[in-house]
TIVO-2410 file (N, C-alpha, C; in nm, 3 decimals):
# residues 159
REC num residu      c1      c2      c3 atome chaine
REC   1      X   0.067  -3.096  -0.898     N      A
REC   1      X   0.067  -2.952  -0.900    CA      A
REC   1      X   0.209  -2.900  -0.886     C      A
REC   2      X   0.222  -2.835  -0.965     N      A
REC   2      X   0.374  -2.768  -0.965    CA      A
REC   2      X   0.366  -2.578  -0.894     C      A
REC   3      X   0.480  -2.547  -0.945     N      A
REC   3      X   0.446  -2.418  -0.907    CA      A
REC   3      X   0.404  -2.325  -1.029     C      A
REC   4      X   0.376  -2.205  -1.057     N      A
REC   4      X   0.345  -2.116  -1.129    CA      A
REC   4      X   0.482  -2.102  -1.211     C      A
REC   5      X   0.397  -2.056  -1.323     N      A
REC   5      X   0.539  -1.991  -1.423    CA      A
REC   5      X   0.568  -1.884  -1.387     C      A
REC   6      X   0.758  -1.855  -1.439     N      A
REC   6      X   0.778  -1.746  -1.373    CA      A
REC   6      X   0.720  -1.661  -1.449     C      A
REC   7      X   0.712  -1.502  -1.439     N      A
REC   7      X   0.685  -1.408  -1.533    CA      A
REC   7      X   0.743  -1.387  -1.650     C      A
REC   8      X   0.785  -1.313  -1.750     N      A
REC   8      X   0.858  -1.302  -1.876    CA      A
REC   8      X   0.990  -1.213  -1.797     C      A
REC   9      X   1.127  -1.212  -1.899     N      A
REC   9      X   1.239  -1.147  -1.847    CA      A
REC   9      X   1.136  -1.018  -1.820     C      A
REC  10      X   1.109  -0.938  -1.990     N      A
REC  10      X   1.023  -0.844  -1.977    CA      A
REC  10      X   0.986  -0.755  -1.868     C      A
REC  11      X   0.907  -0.853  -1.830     N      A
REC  11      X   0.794  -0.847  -1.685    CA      A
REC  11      X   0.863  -0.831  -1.597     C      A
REC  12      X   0.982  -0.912  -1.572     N      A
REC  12      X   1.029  -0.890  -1.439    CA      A
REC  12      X   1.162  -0.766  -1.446     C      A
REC  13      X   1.201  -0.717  -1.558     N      A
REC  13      X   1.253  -0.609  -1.534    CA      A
REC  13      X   1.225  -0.464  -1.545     C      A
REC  14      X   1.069  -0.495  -1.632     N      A
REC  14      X   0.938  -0.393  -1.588    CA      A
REC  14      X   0.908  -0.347  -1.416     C      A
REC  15      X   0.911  -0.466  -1.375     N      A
REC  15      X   0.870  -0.501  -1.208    CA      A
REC  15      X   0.969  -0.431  -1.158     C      A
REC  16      X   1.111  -0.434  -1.161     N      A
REC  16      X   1.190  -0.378  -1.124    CA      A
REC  16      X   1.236  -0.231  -1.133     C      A
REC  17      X   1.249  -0.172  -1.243     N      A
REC  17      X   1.217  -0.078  -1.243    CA      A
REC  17      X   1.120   0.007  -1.213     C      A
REC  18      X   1.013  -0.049  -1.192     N      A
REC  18      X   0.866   0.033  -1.190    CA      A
REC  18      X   0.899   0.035  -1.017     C      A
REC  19      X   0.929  -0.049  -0.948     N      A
REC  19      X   0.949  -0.079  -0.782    CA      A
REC  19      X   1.041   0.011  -0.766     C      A
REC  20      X   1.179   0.033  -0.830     N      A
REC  20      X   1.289   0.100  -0.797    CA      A
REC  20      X   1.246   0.282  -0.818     C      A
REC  21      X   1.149   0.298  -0.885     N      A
REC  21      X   1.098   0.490  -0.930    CA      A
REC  21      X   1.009   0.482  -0.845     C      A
REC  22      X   0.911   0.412  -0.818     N      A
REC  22      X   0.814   0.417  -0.742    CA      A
REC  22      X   0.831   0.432  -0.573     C      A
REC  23      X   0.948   0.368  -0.517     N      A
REC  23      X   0.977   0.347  -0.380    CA      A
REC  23      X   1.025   0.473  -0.353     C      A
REC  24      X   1.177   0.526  -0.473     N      A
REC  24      X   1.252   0.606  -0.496    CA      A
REC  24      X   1.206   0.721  -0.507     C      A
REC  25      X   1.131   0.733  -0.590     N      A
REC  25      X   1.013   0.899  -0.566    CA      A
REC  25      X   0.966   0.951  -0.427     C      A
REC  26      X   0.916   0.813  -0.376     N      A
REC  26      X   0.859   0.832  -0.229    CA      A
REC  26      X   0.946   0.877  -0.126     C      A
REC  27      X   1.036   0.820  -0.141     N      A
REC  27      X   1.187   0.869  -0.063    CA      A
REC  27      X   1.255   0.948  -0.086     C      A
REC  28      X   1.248   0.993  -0.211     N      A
REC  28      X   1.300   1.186  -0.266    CA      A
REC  28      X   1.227   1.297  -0.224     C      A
REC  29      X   1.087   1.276  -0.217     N      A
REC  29      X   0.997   1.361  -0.105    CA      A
REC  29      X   0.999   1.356  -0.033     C      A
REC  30      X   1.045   1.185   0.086     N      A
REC  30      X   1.019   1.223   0.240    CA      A
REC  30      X   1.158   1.324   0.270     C      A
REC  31      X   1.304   1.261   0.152     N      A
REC  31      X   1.368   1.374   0.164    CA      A
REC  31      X   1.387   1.509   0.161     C      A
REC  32      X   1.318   1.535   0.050     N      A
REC  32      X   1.263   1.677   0.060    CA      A
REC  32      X   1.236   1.795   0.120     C      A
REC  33      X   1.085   1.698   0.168     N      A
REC  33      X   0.994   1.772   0.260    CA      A
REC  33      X   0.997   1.719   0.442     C      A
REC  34      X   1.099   1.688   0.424     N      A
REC  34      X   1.125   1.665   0.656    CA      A
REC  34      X   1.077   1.549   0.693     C      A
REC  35      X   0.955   1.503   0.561     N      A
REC  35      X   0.876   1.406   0.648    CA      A
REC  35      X   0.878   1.254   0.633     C      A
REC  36      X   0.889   1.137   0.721     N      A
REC  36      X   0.882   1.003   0.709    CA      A
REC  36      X   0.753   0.989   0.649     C      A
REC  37      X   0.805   0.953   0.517     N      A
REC  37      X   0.671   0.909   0.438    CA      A
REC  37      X   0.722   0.743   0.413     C      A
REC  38      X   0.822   0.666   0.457     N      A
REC  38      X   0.858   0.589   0.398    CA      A
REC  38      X   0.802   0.484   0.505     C      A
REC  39      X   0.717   0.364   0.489     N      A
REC  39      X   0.603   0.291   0.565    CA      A
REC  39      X   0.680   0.178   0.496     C      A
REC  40      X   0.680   0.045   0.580     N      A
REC  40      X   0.717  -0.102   0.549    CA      A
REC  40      X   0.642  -0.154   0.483     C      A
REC  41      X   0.501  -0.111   0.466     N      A
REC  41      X   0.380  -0.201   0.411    CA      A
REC  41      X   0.404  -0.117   0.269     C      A
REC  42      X   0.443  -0.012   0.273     N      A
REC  42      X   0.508   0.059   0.133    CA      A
REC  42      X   0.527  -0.052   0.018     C      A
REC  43      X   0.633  -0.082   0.052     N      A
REC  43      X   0.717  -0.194  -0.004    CA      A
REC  43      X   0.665  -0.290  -0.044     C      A
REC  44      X   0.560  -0.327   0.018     N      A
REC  44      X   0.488  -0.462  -0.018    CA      A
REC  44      X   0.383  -0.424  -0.138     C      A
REC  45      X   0.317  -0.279  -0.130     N      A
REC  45      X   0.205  -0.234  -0.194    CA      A
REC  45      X   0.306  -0.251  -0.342     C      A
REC  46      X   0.433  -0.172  -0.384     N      A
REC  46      X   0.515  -0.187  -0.486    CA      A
REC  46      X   0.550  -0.301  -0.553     C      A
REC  47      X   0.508  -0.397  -0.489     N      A
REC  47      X   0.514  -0.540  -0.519    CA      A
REC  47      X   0.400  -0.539  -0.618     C      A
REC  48      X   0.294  -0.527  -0.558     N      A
REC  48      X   0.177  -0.552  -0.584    CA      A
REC  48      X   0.146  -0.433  -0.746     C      A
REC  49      X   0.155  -0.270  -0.721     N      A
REC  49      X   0.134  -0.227  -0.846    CA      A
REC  49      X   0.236  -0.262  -0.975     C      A
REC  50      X   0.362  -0.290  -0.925     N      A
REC  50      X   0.488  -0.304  -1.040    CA      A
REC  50      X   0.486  -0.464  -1.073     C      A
REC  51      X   0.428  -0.569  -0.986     N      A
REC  51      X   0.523  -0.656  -1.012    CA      A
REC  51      X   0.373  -0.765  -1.041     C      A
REC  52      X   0.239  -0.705  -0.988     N      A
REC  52      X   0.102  -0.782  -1.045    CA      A
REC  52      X   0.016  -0.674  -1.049     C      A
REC  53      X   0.075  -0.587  -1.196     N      A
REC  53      X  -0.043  -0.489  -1.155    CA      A
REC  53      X  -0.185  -0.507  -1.230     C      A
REC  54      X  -0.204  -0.617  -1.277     N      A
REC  54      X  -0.366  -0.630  -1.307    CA      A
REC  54      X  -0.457  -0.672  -1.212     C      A
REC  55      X  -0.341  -0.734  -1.097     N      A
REC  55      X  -0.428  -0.808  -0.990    CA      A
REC  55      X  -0.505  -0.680  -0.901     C      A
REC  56      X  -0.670  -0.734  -0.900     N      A
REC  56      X  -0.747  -0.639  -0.833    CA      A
REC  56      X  -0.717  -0.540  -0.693     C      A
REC  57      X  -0.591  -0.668  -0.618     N      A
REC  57      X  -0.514  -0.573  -0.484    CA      A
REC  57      X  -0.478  -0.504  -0.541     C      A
REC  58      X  -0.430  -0.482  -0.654     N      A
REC  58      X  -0.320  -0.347  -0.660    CA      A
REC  58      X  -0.357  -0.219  -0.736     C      A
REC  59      X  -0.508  -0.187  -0.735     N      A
REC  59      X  -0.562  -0.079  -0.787    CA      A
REC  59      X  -0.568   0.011  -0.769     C      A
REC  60      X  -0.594   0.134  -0.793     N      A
REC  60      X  -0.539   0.267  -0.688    CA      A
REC  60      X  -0.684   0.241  -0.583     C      A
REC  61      X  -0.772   0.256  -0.602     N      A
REC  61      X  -0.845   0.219  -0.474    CA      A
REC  61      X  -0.825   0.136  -0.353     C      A
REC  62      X  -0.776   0.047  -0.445     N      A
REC  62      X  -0.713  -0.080  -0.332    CA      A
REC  62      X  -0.642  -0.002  -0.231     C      A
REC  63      X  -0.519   0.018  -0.320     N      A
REC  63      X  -0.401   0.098  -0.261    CA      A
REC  63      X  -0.415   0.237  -0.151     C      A
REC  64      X  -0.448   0.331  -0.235     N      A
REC  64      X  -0.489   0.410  -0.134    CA      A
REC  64      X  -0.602   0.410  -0.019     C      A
REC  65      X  -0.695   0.357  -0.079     N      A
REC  65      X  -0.834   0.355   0.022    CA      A
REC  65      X  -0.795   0.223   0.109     C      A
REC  66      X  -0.723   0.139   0.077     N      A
REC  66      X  -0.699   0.013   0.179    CA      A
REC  66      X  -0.570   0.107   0.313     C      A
REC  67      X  -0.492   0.163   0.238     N      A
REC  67      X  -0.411   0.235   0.308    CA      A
REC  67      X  -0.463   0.321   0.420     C      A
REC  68      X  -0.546   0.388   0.422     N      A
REC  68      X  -0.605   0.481   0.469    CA      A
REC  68      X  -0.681   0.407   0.585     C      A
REC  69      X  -0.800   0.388   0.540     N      A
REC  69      X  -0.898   0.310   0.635    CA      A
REC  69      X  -0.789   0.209   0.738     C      A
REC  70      X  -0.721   0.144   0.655     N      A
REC  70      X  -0.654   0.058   0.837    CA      A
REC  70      X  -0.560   0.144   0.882     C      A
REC  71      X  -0.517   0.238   0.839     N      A
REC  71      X  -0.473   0.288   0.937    CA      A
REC  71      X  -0.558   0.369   1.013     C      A
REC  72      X  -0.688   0.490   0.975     N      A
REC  72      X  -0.828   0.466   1.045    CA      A
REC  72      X  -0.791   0.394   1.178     C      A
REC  73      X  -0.884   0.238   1.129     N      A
REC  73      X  -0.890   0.151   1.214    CA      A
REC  73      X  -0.806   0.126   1.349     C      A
REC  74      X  -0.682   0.149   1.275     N      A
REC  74      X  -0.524   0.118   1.378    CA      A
REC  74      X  -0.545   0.225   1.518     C      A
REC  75      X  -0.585   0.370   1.433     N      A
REC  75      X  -0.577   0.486   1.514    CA      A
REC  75      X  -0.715   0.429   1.600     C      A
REC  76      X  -0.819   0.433   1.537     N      A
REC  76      X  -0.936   0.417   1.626    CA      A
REC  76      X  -0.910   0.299   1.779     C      A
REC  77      X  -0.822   0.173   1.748     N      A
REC  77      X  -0.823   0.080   1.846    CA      A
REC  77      X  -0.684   0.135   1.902     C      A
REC  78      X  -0.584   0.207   1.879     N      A
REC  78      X  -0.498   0.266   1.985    CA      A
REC  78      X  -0.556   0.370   2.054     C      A
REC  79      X  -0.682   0.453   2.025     N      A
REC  79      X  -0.746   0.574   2.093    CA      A
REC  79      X  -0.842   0.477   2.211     C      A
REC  80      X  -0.869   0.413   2.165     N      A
REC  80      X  -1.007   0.335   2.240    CA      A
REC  80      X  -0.942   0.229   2.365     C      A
REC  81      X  -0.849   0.203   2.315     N      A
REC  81      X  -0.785   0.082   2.377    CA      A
REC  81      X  -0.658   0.069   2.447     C      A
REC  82      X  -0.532   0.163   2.355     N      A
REC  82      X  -0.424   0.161   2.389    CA      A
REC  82      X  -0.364   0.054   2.305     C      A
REC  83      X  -0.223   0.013   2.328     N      A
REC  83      X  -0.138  -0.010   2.240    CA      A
REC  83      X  -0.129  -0.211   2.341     C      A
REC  84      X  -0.254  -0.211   2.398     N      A
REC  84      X  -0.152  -0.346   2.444    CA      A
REC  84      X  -0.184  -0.468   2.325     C      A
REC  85      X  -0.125  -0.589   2.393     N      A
REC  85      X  -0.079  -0.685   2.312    CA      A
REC  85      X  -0.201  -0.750   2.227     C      A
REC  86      X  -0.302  -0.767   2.317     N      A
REC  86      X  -0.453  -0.788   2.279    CA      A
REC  86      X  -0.501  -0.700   2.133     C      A
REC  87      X  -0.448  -0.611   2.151     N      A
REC  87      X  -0.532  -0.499   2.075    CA      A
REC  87      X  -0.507  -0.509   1.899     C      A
REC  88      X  -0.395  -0.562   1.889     N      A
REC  88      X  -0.302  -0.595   1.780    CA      A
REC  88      X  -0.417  -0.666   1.671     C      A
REC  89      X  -0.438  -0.785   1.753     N      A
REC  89      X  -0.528  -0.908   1.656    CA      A
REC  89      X  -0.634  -0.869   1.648     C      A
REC  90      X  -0.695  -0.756   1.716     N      A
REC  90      X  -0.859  -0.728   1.683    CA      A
REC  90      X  -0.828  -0.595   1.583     C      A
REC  91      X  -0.698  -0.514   1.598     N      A
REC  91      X  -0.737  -0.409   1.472    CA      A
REC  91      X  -0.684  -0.442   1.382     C      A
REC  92      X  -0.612  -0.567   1.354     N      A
REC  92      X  -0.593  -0.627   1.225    CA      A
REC  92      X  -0.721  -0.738   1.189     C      A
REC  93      X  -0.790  -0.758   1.232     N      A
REC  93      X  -0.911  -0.807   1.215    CA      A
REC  93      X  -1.034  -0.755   1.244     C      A
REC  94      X  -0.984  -0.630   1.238     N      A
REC  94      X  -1.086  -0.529   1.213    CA      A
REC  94      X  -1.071  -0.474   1.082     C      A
REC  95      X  -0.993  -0.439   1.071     N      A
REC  95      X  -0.936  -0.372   0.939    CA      A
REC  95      X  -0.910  -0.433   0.775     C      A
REC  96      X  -0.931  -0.613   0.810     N      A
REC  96      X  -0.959  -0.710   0.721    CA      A
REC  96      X  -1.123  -0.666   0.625     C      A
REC  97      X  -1.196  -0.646   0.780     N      A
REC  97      X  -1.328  -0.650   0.729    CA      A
REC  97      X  -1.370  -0.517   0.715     C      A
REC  98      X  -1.331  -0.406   0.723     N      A
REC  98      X  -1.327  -0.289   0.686    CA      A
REC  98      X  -1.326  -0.290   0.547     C      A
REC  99      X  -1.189  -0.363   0.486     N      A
REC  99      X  -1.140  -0.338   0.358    CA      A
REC  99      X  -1.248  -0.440   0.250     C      A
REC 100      X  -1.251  -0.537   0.342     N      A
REC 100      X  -1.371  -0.643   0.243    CA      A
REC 100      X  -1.539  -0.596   0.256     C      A
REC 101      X  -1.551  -0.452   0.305     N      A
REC 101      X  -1.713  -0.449   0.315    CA      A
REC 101      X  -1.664  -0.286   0.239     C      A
REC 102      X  -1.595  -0.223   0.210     N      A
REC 102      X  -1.549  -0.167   0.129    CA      A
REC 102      X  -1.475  -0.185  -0.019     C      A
REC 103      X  -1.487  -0.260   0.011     N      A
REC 103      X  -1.383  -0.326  -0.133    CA      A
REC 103      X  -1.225  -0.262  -0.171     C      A
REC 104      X  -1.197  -0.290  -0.092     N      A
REC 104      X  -1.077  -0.198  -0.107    CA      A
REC 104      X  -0.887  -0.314  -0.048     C      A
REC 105      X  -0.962  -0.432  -0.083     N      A
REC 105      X  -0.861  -0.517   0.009    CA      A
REC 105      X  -0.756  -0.510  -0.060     C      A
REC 106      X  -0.619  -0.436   0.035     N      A
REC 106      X  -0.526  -0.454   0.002    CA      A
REC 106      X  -0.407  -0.483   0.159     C      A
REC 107      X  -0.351  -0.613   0.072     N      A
REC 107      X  -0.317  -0.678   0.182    CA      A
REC 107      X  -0.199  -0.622   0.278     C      A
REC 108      X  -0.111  -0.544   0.170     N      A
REC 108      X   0.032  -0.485   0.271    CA      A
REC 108      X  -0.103  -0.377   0.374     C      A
REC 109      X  -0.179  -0.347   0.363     N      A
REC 109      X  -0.242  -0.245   0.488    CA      A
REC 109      X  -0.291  -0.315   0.559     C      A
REC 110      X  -0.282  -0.422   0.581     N      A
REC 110      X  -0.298  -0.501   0.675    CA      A
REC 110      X  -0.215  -0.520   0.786     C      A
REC 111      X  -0.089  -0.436   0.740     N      A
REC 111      X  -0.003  -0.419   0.832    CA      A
REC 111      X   0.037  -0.281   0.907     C      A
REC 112      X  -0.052  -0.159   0.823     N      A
REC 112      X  -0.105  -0.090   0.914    CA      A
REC 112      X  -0.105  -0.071   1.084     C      A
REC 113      X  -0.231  -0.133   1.093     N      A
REC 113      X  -0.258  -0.119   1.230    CA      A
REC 113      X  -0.155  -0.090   1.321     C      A
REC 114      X  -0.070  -0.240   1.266     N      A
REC 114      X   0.049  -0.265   1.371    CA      A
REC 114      X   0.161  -0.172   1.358     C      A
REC 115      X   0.177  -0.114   1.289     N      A
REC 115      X   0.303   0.008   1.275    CA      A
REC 115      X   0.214   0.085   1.344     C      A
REC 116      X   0.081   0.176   1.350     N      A
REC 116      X   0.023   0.240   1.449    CA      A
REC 116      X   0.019   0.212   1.551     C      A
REC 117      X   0.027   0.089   1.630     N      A
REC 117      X   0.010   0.081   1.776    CA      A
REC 117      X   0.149   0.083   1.784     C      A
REC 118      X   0.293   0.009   1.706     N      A
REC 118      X   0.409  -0.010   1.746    CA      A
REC 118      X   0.457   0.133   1.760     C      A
REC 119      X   0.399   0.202   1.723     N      A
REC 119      X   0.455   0.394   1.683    CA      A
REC 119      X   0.384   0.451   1.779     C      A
REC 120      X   0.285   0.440   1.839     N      A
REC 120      X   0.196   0.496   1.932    CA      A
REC 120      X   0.148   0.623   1.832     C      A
REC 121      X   0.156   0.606   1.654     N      A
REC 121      X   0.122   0.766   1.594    CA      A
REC 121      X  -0.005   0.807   1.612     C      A
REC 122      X  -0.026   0.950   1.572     N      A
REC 122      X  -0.127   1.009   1.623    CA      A
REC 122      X  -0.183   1.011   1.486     C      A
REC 123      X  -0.338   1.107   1.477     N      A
REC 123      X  -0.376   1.121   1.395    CA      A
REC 123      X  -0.354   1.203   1.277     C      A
REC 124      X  -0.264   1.265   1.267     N      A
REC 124      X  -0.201   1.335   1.153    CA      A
REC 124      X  -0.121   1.187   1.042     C      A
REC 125      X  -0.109   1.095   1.121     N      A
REC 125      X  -0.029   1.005   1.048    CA      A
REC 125      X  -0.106   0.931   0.941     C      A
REC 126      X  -0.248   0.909   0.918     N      A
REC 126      X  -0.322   0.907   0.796    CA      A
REC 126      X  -0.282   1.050   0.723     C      A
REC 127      X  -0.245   1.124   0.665     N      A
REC 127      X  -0.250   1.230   0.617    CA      A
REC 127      X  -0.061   1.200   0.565     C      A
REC 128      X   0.054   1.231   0.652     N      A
REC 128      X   0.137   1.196   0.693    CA      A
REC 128      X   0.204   1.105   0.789     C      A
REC 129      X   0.269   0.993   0.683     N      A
REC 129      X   0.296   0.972   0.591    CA      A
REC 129      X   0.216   0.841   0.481     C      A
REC 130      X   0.072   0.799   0.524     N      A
REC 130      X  -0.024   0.696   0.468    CA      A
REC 130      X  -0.051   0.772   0.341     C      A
REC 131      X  -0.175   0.841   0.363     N      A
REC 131      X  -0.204   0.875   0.198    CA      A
REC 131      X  -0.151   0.968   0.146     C      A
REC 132      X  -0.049   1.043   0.136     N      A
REC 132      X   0.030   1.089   0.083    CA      A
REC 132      X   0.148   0.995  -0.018     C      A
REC 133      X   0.182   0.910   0.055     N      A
REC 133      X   0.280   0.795   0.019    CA      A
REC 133      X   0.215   0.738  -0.048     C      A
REC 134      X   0.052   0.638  -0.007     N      A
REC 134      X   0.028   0.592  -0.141    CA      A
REC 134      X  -0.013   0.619  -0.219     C      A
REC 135      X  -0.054   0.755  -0.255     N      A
REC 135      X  -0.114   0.802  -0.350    CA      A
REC 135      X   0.023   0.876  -0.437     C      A
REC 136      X   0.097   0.919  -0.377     N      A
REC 136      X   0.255   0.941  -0.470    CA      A
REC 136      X   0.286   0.769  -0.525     C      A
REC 137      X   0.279   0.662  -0.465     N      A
REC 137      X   0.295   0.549  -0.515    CA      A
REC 137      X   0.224   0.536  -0.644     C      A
REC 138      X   0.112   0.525  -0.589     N      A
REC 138      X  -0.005   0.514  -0.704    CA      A
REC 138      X  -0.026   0.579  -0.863     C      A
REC 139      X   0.060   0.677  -0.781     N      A
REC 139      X   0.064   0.769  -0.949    CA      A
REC 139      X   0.197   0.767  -1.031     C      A
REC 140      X   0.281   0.696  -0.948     N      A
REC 140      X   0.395   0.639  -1.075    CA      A
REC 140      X   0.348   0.559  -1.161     C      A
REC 141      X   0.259   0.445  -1.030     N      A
REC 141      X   0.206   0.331  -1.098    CA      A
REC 141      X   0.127   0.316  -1.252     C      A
REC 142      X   0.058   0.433  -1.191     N      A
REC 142      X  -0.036   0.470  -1.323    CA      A
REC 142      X   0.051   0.497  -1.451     C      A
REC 143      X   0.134   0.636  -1.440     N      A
REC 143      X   0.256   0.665  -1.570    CA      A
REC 143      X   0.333   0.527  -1.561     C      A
REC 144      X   0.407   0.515  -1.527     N      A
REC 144      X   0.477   0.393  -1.547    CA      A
REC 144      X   0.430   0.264  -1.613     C      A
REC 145      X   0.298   0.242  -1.531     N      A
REC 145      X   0.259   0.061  -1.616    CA      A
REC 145      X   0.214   0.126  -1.729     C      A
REC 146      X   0.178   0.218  -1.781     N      A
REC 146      X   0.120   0.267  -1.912    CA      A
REC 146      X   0.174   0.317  -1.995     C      A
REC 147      X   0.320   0.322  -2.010     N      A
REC 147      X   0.426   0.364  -2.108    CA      A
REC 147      X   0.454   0.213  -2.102     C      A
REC 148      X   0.487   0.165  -2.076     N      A
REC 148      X   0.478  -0.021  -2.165    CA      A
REC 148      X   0.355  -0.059  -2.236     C      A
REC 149      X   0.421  -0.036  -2.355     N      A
REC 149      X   0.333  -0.149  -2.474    CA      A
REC 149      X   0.310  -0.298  -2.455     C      A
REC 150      X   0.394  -0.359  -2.388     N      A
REC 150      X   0.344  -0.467  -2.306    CA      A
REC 150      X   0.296  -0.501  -2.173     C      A
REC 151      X   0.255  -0.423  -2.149     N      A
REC 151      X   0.194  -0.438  -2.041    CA      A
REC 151      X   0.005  -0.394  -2.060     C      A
REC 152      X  -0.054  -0.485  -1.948     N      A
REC 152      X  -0.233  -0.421  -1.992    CA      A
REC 152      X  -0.239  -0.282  -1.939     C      A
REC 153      X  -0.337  -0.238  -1.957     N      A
REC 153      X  -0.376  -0.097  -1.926    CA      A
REC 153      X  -0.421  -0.102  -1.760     C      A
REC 154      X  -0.339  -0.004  -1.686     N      A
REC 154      X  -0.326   0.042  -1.584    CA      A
REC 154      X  -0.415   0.200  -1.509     C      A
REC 155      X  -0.485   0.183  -1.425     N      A
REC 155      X  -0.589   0.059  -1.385    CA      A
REC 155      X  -0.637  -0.011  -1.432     C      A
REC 156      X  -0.709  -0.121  -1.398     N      A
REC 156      X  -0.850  -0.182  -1.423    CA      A
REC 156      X  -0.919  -0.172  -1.393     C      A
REC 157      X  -0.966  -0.096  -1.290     N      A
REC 157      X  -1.044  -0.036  -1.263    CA      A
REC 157      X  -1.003   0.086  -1.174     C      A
REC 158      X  -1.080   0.199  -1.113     N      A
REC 158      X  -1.045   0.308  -1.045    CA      A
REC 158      X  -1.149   0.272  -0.921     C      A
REC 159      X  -1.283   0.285  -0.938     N      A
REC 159      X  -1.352   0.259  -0.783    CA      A
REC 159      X  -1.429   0.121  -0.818     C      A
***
């Protein structure tokens, strides 16, 4: 077994650009508008729509509705529980199975939780800066993978 082929030049300077408007948009609004919209698991989701966007993680459902719900989750086990060390591995394994009984698994929100307990944020922070961010993500994704003629059609699905 070897490793995977790489992608085409193509592809990977599709990937790049589509990552560089997509991150970049998000960060021209948090400039904008006052607000930290800019999330670490961000970054990873941009991976996922620019750089594999047929793969089922990276659908706007995925994306946004995976986004959302763990952070949900994150908020629900810092309200219930508090921020200690314990609490970490059960709302990230909470929030696994949230996303898999929803269908909505997307893996950078898996890191969610833990920026909510590490932030102590409150509940405005689903609103600002979660689905706001990925749903501004999401919709480059959409224009963007779909002005390439080589590329498949973006989504593959919606719900």
């Amino acid at each position: 077994m070897g490793v995977p082929n790489r992608p085409a030049a193509k592809h990977i300077v599709w990937s790049w650009v589509g990552g560089t408007i997509g991150i970049g948009l998000v960060a021209l609004i948090a400039h904008l508008s006052g607000h930290p919209l800019l999330m670490a698991p961000l970054g990873a989701s941009a991976v996922l729509a620019f750089g594999v966007p047929d793969s089922p993680l990276a659908q706007p459902r995925n994306i946004i509705g995976g986004h959302i719900l763990t952070t949900i989750v994150g908020l629900v086990f810092l309200s219930a529980f508090g921020a200690g060390w314990w609490v970490a591995g059960l709302a990230v394994g909470a929030s696994i199975s949230v996303m898999q009984y929803t269908n909505t698994v997307h893996p950078p929100a898996g890191a969610n939780p833990l920026v909510v307990l590490a932030t102590g944020a409150g509940w405005d922070y689903v609103l600002l800066p979660v689905a706001l961010s990925a749903a501004a993500l999401t919709f480059v994704a959409v224009l963007f993978n779909n002005i390439a003629p080589s590329r498949k059609q973006y989504p593959t699905f919606w719900y």
